[in-house]
ZAMARGU-4260 file (C-alpha; in steps of 0.2 Angstrom, whole numbers, plus 5000, padded with zeros to 4 digits):
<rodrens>
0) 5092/4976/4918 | 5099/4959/4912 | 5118/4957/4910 | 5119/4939/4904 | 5118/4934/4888
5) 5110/4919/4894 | 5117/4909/4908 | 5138/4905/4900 | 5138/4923/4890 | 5138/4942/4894
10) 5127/4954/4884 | 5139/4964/4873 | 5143/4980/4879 | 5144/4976/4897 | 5163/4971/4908
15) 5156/4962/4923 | 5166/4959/4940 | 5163/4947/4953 | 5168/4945/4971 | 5183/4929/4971
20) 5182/4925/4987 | 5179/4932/5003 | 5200/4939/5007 | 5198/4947/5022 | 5185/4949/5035
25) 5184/4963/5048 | 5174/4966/5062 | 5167/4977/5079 | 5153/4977/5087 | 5140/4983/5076
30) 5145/4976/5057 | 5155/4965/5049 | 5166/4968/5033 | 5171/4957/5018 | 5184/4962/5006
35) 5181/4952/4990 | 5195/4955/4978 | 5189/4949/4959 | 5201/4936/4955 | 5209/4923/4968
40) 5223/4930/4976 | 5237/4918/4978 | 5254/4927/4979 | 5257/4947/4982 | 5259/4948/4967
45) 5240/4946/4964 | 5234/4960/4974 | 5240/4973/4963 | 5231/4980/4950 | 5216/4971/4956
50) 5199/4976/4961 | 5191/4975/4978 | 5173/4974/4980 | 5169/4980/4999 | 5153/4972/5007
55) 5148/4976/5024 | 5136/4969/5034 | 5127/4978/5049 | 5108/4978/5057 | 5094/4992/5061
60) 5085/4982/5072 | 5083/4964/5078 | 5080/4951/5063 | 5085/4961/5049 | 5103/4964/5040
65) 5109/4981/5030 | 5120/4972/5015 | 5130/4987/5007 | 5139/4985/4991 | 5153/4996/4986
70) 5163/4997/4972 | 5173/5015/4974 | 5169/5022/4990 | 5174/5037/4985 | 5156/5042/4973
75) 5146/5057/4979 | 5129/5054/4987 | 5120/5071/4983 | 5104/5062/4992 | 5087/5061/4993
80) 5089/5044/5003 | 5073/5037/5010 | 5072/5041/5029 | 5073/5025/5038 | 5066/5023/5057
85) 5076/5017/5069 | 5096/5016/5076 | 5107/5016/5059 | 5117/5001/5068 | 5113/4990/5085
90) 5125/4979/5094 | 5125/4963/5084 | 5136/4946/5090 | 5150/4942/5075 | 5158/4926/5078
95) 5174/4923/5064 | 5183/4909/5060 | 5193/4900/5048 | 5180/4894/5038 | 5167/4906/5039
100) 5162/4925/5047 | 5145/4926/5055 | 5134/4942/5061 | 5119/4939/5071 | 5104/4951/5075
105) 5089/4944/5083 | 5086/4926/5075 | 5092/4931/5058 | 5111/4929/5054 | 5125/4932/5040
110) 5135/4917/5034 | 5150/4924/5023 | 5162/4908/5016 | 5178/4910/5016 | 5183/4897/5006
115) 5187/4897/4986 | 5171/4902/4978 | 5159/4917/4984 | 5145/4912/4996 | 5135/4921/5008
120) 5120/4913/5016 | 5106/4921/5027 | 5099/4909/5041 | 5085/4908/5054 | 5081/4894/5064
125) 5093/4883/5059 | 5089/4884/5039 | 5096/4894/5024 | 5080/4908/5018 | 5092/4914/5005
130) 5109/4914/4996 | 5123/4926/4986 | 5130/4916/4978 | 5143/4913/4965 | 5142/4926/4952
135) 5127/4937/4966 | 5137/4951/4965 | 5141/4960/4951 | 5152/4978/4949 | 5148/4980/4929
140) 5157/4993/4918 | 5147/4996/4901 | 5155/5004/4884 | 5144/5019/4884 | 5152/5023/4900
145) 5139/5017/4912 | 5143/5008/4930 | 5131/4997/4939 | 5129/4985/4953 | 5120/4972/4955
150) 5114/4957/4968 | 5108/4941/4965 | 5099/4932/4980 | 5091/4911/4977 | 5073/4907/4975
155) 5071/4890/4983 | 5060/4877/4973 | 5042/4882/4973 | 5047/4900/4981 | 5035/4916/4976
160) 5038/4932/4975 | 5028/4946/4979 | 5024/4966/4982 | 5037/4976/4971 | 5022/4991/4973
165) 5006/4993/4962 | 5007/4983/4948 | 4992/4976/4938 | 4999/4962/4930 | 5002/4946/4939
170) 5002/4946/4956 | 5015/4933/4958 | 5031/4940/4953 | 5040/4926/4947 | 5046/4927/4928
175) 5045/4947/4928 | 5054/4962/4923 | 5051/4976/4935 | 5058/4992/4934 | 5054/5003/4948
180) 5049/5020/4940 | 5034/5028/4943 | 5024/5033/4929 | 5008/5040/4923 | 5004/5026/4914
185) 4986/5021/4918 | 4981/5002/4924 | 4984/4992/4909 | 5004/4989/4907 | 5018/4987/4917
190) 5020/5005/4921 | 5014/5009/4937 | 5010/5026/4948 | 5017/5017/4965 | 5033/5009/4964
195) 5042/5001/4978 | 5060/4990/4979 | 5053/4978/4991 | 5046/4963/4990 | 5043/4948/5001
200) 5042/4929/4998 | 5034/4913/5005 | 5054/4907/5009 | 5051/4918/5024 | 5059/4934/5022
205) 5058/4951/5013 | 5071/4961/5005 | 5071/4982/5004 | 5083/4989/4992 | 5088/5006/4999
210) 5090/5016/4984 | 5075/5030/4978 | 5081/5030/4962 | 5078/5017/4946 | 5079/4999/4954
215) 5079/4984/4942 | 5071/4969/4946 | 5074/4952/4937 | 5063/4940/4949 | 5068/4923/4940
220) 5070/4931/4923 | 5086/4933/4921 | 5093/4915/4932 | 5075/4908/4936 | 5082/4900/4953
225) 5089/4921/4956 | 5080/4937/4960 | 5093/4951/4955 | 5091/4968/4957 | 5101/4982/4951
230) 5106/4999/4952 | 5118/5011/4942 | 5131/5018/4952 | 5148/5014/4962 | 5136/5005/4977
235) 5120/4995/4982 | 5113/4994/4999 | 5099/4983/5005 | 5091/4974/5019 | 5086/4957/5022
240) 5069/4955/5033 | 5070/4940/5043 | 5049/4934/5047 | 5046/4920/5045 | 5028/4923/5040
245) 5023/4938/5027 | 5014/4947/5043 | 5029/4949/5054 | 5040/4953/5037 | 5027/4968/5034
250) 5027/4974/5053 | 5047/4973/5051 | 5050/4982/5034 | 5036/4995/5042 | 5045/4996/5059
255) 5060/5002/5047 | 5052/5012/5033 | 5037/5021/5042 | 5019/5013/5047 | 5003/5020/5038
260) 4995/5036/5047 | 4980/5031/5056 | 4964/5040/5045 | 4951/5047/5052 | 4934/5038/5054
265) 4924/5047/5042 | 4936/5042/5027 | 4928/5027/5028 | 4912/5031/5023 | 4908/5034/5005
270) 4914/5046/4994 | 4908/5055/4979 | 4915/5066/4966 | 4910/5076/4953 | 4921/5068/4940
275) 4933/5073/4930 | 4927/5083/4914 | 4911/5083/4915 | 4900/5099/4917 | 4898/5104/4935
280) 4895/5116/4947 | 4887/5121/4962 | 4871/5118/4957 | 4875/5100/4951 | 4886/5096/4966
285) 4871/5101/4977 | 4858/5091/4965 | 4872/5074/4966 | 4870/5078/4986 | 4850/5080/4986
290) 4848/5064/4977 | 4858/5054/4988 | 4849/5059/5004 | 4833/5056/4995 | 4837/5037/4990
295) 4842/5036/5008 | 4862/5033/5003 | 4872/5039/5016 | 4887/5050/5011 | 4902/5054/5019
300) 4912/5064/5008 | 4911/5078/4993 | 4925/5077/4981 | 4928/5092/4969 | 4940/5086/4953
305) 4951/5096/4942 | 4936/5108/4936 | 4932/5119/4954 | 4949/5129/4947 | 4948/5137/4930
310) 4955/5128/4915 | 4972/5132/4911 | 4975/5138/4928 | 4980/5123/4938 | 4983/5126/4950
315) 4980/5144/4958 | 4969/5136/4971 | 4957/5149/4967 | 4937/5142/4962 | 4931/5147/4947
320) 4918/5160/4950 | 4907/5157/4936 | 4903/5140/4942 | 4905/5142/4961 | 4901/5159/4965
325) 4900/5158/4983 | 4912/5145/4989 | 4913/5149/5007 | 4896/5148/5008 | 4893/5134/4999
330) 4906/5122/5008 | 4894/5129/5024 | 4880/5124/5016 | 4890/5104/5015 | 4895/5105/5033
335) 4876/5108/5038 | 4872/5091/5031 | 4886/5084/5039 | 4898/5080/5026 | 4916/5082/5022
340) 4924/5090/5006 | 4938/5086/4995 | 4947/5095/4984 | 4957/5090/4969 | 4978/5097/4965
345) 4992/5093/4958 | 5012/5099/4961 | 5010/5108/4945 | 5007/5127/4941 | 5001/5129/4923
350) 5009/5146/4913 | 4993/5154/4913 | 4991/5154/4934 | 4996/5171/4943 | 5005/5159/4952
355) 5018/5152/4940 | 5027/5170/4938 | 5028/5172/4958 | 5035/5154/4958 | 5048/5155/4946
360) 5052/5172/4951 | 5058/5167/4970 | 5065/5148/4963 | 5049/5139/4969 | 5049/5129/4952
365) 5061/5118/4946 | 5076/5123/4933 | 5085/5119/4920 | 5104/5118/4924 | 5105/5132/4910
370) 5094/5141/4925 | 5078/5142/4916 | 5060/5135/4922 | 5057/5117/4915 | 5043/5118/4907
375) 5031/5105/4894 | 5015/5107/4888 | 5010/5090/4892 | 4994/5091/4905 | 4994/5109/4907
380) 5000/5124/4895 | 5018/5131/4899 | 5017/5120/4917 | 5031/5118/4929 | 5035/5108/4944
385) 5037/5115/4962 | 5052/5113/4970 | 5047/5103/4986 | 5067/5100/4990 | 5067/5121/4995
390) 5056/5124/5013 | 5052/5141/5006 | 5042/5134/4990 | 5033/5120/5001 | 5026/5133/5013
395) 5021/5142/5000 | 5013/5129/4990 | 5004/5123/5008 | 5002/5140/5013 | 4988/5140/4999
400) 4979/5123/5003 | 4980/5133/5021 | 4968/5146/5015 | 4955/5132/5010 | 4957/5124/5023
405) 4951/5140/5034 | 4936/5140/5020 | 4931/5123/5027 | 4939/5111/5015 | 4943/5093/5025
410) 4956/5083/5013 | 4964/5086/4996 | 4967/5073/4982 | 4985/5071/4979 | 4985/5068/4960
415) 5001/5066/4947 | 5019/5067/4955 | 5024/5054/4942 | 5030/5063/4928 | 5045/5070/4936
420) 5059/5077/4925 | 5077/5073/4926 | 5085/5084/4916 | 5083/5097/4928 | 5091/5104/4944
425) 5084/5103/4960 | 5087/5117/4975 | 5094/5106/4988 | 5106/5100/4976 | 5099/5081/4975
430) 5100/5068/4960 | 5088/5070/4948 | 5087/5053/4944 | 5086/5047/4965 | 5070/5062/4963
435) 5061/5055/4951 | 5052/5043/4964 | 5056/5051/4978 | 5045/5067/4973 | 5030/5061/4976
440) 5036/5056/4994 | 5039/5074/4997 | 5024/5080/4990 | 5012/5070/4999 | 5020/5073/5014
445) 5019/5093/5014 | 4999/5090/5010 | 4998/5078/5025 | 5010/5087/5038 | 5000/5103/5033
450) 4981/5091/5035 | 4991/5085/5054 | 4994/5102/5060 | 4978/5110/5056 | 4967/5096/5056
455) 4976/5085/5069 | 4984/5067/5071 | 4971/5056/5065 | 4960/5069/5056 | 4974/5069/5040
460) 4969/5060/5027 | 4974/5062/5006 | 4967/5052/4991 | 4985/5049/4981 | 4990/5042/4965
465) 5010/5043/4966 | 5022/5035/4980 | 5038/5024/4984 | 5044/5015/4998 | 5039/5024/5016
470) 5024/5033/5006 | 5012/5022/5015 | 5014/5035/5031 | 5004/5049/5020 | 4987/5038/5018
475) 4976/5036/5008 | 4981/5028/4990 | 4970/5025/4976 | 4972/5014/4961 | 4973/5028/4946
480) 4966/5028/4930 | 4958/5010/4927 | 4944/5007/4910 | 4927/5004/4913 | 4926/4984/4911
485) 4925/4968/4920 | 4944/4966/4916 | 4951/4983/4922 | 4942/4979/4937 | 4953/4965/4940
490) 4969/4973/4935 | 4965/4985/4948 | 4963/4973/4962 | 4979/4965/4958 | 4987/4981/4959
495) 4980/4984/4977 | 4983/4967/4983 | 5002/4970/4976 | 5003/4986/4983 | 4996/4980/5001
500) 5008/4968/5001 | 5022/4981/5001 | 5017/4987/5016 | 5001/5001/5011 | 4988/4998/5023
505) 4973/5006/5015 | 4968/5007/4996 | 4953/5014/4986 | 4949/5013/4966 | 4936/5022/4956
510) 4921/5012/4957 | 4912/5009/4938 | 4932/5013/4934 | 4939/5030/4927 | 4940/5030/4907
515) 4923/5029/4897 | 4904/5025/4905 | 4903/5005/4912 | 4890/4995/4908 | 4875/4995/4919
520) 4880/4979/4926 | 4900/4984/4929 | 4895/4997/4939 | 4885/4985/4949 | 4897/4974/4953
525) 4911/4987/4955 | 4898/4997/4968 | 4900/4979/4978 | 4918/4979/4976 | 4922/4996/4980
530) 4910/4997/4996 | 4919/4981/5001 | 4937/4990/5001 | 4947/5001/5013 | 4940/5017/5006
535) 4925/5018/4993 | 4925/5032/4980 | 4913/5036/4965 | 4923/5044/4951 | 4925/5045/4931
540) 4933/5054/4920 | 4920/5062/4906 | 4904/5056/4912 | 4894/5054/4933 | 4895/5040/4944
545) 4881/5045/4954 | 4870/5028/4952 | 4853/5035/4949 | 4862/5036/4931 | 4863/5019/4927
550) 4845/5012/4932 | 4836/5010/4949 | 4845/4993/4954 | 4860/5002/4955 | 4854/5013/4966
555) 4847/4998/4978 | 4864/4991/4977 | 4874/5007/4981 | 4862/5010/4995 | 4863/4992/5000
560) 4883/4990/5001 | 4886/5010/5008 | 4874/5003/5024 | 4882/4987/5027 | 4900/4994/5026
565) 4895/5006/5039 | 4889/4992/5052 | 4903/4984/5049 | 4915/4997/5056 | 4916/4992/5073
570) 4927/4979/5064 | 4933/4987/5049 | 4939/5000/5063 | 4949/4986/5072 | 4957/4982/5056
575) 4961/4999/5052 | 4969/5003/5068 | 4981/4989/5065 | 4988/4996/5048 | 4993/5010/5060
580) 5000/5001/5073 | 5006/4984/5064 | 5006/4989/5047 | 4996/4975/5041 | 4983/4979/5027
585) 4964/4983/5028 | 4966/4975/5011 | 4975/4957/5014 | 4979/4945/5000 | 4975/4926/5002
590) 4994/4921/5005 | 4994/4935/5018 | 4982/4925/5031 | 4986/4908/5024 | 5005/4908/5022
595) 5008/4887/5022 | 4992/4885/5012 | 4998/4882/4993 | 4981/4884/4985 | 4982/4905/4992
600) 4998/4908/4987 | 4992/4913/4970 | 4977/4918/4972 | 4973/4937/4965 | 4954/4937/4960
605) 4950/4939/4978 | 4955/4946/4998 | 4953/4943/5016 | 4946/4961/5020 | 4955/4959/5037
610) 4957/4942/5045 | 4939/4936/5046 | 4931/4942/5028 | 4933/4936/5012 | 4927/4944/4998
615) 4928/4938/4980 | 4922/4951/4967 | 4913/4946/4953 | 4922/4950/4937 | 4909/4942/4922
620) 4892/4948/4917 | 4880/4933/4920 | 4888/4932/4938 | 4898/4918/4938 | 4913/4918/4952
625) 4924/4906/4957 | 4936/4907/4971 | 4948/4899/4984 | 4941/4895/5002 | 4956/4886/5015
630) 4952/4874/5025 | 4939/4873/5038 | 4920/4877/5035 | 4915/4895/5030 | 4898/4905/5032
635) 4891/4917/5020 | 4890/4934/5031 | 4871/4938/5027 | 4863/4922/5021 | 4871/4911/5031
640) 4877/4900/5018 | 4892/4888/5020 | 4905/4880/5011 | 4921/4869/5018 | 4937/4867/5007
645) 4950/4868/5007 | 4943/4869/4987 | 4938/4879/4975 | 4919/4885/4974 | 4912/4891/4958
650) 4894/4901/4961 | 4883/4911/4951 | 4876/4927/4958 | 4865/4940/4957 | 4869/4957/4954
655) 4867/4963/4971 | 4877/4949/4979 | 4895/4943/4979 | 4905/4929/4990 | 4905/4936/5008
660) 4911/4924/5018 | 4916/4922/5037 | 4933/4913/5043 | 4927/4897/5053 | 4931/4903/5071
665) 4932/4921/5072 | 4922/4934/5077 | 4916/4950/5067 | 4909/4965/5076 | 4892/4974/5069
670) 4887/4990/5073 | 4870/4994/5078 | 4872/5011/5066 | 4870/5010/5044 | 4870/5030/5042
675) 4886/5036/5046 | 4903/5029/5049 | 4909/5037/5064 | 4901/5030/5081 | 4901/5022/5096
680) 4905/5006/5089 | 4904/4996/5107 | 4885/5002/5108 | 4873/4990/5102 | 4887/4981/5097
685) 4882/4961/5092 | 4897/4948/5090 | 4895/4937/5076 | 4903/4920/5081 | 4906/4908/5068
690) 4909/4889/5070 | 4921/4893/5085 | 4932/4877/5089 | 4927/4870/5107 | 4940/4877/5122
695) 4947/4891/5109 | 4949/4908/5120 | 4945/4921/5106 | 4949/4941/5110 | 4936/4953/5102
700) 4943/4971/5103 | 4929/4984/5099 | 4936/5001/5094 | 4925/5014/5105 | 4920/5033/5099
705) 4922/5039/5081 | 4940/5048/5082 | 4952/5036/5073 | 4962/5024/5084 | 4957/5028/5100
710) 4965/5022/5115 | 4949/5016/5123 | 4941/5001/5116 | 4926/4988/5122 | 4935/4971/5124
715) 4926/4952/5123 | 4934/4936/5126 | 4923/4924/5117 | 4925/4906/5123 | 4917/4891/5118
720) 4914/4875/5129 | 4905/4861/5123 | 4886/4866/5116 | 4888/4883/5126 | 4899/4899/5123
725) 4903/4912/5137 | 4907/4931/5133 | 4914/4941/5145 | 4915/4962/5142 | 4924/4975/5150
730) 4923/4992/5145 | 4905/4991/5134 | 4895/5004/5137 | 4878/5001/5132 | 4869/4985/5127
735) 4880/4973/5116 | 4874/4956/5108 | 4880/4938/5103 | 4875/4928/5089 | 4882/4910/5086
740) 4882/4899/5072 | 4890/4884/5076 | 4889/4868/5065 | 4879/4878/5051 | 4864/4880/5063
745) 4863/4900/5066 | 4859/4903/5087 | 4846/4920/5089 | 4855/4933/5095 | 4856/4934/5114
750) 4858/4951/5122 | 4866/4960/5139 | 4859/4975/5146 | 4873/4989/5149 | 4885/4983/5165
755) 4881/4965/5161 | 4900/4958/5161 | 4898/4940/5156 | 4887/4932/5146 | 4882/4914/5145
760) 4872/4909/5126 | 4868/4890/5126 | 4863/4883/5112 | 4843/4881/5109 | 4834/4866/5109
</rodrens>
């Protein structure tokens, strides 16, 4: 929301107060508080009739400061509040004195002025990240009765902005306007289904707004040199996330907010679905599965959509019998072959469900404050919302996901949550308008708690559409509704690579997109794209994504991607296992690897797929791609190709290839197995080094088994000395194998027998 009429005049309509000067300052041994009265006070006489903004300062955890801004102290918080990790306050060192009041935590520290203009600086190692500075602060009183507060904090010179959530426009946020709302708003606005108040910049430090409700952003759109963000209400609180680099900002706002779930193994793989409304059954779900296994793609995963419920019943959780008869035996039938099943719900229950009259009978739904069931028509006839604020209606709502889990059922697809009401009344008595985004953070969470128990830690895993901040704990997250083109495409890898970078470790999209039928060709590339991502998903909305329905080169492509994803996942594994315990993304923009590089900083057209891959979609239709290598030389994956920057390349490509390249100096891990995703990834396992730098000791950690983050792992060290590279092992179990390339000449692989501890490849004549 913008209160400035430009920079000397204030929009009509809107009273704004700012904090004079910094009064008085307080302190103990955890916070430190500012009383800024809103005019210089000179005499007594001047603090009456006067108000006082109070800003106190206090920290979590080392390296990052809660800011809370209060106008009236005295304004109810009904709640929900997101549910932060960690101490509410630590010991923190606060040295005042006449000129200035200072709280330390870690290597991040406060800077309050006191002198005759507001100032408040926070500094690391020895240099300003970010100011509040004259006019920052705000306590706004608007004629239609309204109250807000706002914050303003400076962008340095050539400073970007990033995260914010999903959004599909620019991935830079400079020059926006971002409300954080969540929507059901498809791909292709500014509306998004994953909205989070954080963000991060290359100034070296992130910010978290802890309030669930409407947060507005203005990321140098209001002042260009400001970021403000503001809330309605009496106060604000937020926290500033010392890093310096993006990585450590992401394992700091995590550390406070929640780190992603580690996934099972098996999620991995690829999934298929049935689409949305197209004509299925049992008999066409078993004919999608047959015709997979007889062009020798592997499969992981079954998805049912919308349609295994009757129409105008969602949800009951009941199948249709007319076009799944036998269920239970049928989801047998799956198991037999080894694969896991999905289901598709929503928080709804449409008027028509036996359900909907148990619900609002025992207050499951949510009301109207007249008492009544909200109900609209919009998505299903007569529907209403479950309560997931009252324990009694979420262990009923899970208590009928518990039934198909006993049937055999393995995840669910956590669609909708976006369209919450707020004109409503909720049982635990919270703001509608703080549970508008906060709702999808309770409903995913009953889903996965419910997956936890039953399935296990590690064995929980959801496809979601709808989440704020601390969402990321309940994975996995797909993109939503995208069209079927080159440019939807796009959008939807902008929003991933936005949403990774406010702390989401895994991501999905619908490969060929949701809306219409691709074009041959985009499905192509998309196949490429998608089995190149955290999670891979074939879904549409009214017609199959099974790629024996576009022409036989799909099918090669689909085969060809599904098996080189699966022997990546000694690495992908790796990866994955440090969103869990880092809360760094499987999916990681340029800037995210390369912070001090300035050619990444804006790049959004391709990823590093963890630290040693880089991928670059093709988003055109004769092939073209151009895209962003740093410095150092870089080899293709499979053709052994290279290309040095730091520049940008531009290539033409067929339709079964795309830019795969390998960082100069890592190693990537490759599995001996293409069929399924879950192995022992050490066995057979061959070590891919690339242009390793001469005396450089490199760590290879293989993840070992196929449960999901397992504390037993085969570890390499990887060290190059001249025209020779030693590998030494411990904890491989079977054979394992190193192949070099090392100034563009590729070195055949050399192998150890099981046992074999060290390794010694020289390089051949």
């Amino acid at each position: 929301m913008k209160f400035s009429d430009g920079y000397w005049m204030v929009r009509e309509g809107m009273h704004p107060m700012h904090p004079a000067e910094a009064y008085d300052i307080w302190s103990t041994d955890d916070a430190m508080t500012v009383y800024a009265p809103t005019a210089p006070i000179a005499v007594r006489g001047d603090t009456l009739n006067r108000p006082v903004i109070t800003v106190t300062y206090s920290s979590p955890m080392p390296d990052v400061i809660r800011v809370r801004i209060e106008h009236h102290q005295g304004a109810l918080e009904p709640g929900p509040s997101f549910a932060l990790h960690g101490a509410e306050r630590i010991p923190v060192q606060v040295v005042l004195d006449d000129a200035t009041g200072v709280l330390t935590s870690g290597g991040l520290s406060v800077r309050v002025h006191r002198g005759p203009q507001w100032r408040v600086d926070f500094v690391a190692d020895g240099r300003v990240l970010t100011s509040s500075l004259h006019k920052g602060i705000g306590v706004v009183d608007a004629d239609d009765g309204a109250h807000y507060v706002h914050e303003q904090l400076s962008l340095g010179v050539g400073e970007y902005v990033y995260g914010l959530g999903e959004r599909f426009g620019a991935f830079v946020k400079n020059g926006q306007t971002v409300d954080v709302w969540n929507a059901d708003g498809g791909t292709s606005s500014e509306q998004a289904y994953k909205n989070v108040p954080f963000y991060l910049t290359t100034g070296g430090y992130g910010v978290f707004v802890n309030q669930p409700e409407l947060v507005s952003f203005e990321v140098g759109s209001e002042i260009t040199s400001r970021t403000q963000f503001s809330v309605q209400g009496q106060a604000l609180e937020y926290f500033v996330i010392h890093g310096p680099e993006p990585k450590e900002i992401l394992r700091r706002y995590t550390a406070l907010t929640g780190r992603p779930a580690a996934v099972p193994r098996w999620s991995h793989g690829l999934w298929m679905s049935t689409s949305f409304t197209t004509d299925y059954d049992e008999k066409t779900v078993n004919e999608f599965v047959q015709g997979m296994a007889d062009r020798e793609v592997p499969l992981s995963v079954v998805h049912f959509d919308c349609f295994w419920m009757r129409e105008l019943n969602w949800c009951d959780f009941e199948w249709d019998p007319r076009t799944f008869p036998d269920p239970e035996g049928m989801l047998a039938r799956l198991k037999e072959r080894g694969l896991k099943v999905c289901l598709w719900i929503n928080p709804y229950v449409a008027q028509r469900s036996p359900l909907f009259a148990e619900g609002a009978a025992k207050g499951y739904l949510v009301r109207r404050p007249d008492g009544s069931v909200w109900q609209w028509d919009r998505w299903q006839a007569g529907m209403g919302v479950v309560d997931f604020t009252n324990p009694e209606a979420t262990a009923w709502f899970v208590g009928h996901l518990d039934r198909l889990l006993a049937m055999g059922v393995d995840a669910f697809k956590t669609d909708f949550g976006e369209r919450i009401p707020t004109d409503v009344v909720w049982h635990d008595g919270s703001d509608p308008e703080r549970m508008h985004n906060y709702y999808a953070h309770l409903y995913n969470k009953a889903v996965f708690d419910l997956l936890t128990e039953r399935r296990g830690p590690g064995e929980a895993v959801v496809f979601a559409r709808s989440a704020t901040a601390g969402g990321q704990q309940f994975p996995v997250h797909w993109g939503g509704d995208c069209w079927s083109t080159y440019e939807a495409m796009a959008e939807s890898l902008r929003g991933g690579l936005s949403l990774s970078m406010s702390g989401f470790g895994y991501w999905s999209h619908d490969i060929g997109g949701f809306e219409g039928t691709p074009d041959p060709s985009v499905f192509k590339r998309w196949t490429a794209f998608g089995l190149l991502s955290s999670h891979s998903r074939l879904h549409g909305s009214d017609s199959y994504r099974v790629p024996w329905a576009f022409d036989d080169e799909a099918v090669e492509i689909t085969r060809r991607f599904t098996r080189l994803k699966l022997t990546l996942m000694p690495y992908l594994a790796r990866i994955a296992d440090e969103a869990h315990t880092d809360g760094l993304p499987m999916m990681r923009p340029m800037v995210l690897e390369f912070p001090h590089d300035r050619g990444a900083a804006t790049v959004d057209t391709q990823y590093m797929l963890g630290d040693s891959l880089l991928v670059a979609p093709v988003f055109s239709a004769d092939g073209t791609v151009e895209y962003y290598v740093p410095e150092g030389t870089w080899t293709h994956l499979e053709t052994g190709a290279q290309v040095s920057g730091p520049r940008w390349i531009r290539e033409q490509h067929a339709l079964d290839s795309l830019p795969l390249m390998v960082r100069p100096g890592t190693v990537v891990a490759i599995g001996a197995r293409d069929d399924v995703p879950d192995y022992d990834y050490a066995d057979g396992v061959l070590l891919r080094v690339v242009e390793p730098a001469d005396g450089v000791l490199t760590e290879v950690v293989v993840p070992r088994g196929g449960a999901c983050a397992d504390q037993s792992a085969a570890r390499f060290t990887v060290q190059r000395s001249g025209g020779g590279v030693r590998v030494t092992a411990q904890g491989a179990p079977g054979t394992w194998g190193v192949a070099v390339v090392l100034a563009g000449r590729p070195w055949p692989a050399t192998w150890a027998a099981s046992g074999q501890q060290d390794l010694a490849v020289v390089a051949p004549d």
